[in-house]
C-alpha positions in Angstrom: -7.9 -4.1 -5.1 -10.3 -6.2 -2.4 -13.6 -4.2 -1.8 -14.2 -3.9 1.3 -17.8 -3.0 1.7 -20.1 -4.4 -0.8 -24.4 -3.1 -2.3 -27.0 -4.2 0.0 -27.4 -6.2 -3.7 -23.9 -7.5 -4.0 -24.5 -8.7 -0.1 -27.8 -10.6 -0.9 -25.9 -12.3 -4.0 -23.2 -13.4 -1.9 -24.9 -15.0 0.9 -27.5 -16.1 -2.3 -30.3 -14.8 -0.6 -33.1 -12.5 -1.8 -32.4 -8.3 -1.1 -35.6 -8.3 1.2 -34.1 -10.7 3.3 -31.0 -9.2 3.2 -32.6 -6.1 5.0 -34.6 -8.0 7.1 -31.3 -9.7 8.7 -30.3 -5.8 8.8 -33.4 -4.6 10.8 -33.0 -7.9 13.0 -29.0 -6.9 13.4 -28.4 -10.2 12.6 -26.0 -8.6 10.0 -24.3 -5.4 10.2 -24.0 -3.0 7.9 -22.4 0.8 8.0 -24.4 4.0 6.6 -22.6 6.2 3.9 -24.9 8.9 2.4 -28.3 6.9 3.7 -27.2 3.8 1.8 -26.5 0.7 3.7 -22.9 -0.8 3.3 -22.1 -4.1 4.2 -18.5 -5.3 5.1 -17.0 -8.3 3.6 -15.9 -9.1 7.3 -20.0 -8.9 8.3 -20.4 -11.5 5.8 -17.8 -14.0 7.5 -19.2 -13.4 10.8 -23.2 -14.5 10.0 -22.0 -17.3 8.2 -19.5 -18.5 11.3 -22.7 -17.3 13.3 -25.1 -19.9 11.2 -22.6 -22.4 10.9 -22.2 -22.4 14.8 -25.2 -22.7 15.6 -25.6 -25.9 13.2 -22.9 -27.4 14.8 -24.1 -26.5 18.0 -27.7 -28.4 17.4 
C-alpha cells in the first residue's frame, strides 16, 4: 500500500531539502501539512502541488 502522508523527514527527503526548511515552507504555508497527535503530516498530494507551484512560477519568469 501507497502512504499517503509522509514524516516531516520523509517530506524534506523527498523534495531533497533540509528538515529546517521543510518547516519553514510549513510556517510560510507554502506547504501544507495536517496535525495528528502534535506531529506535522505531510500529504503526498502537498508535495505535487509546491512542486507544480515552483515549476509554475519558473515557467512563468
Amino acid at each position: 500500500m501507497t502512504r499517503l502522508l509522509l514524516t516531516a523527514s520523509e517530506a524534506a527527503e523527498a523534495l531533497a531539502i533540509s528538515r529546517s526548511k521543510l518547516y519553514q515552507l510549513l510556517h510560510a504555508g507554502a506547504l501544507v501539512s495536517v496535525l495528528i497527535s502534535g506531529s506535522h503530516r505531510i500529504p503526498l498530494s502537498a508535495l505535487h502541488d509546491y512542486i507544480n507551484h515552483l515549476t509554475d512560477k519558473e515557467a512563468a519568469a
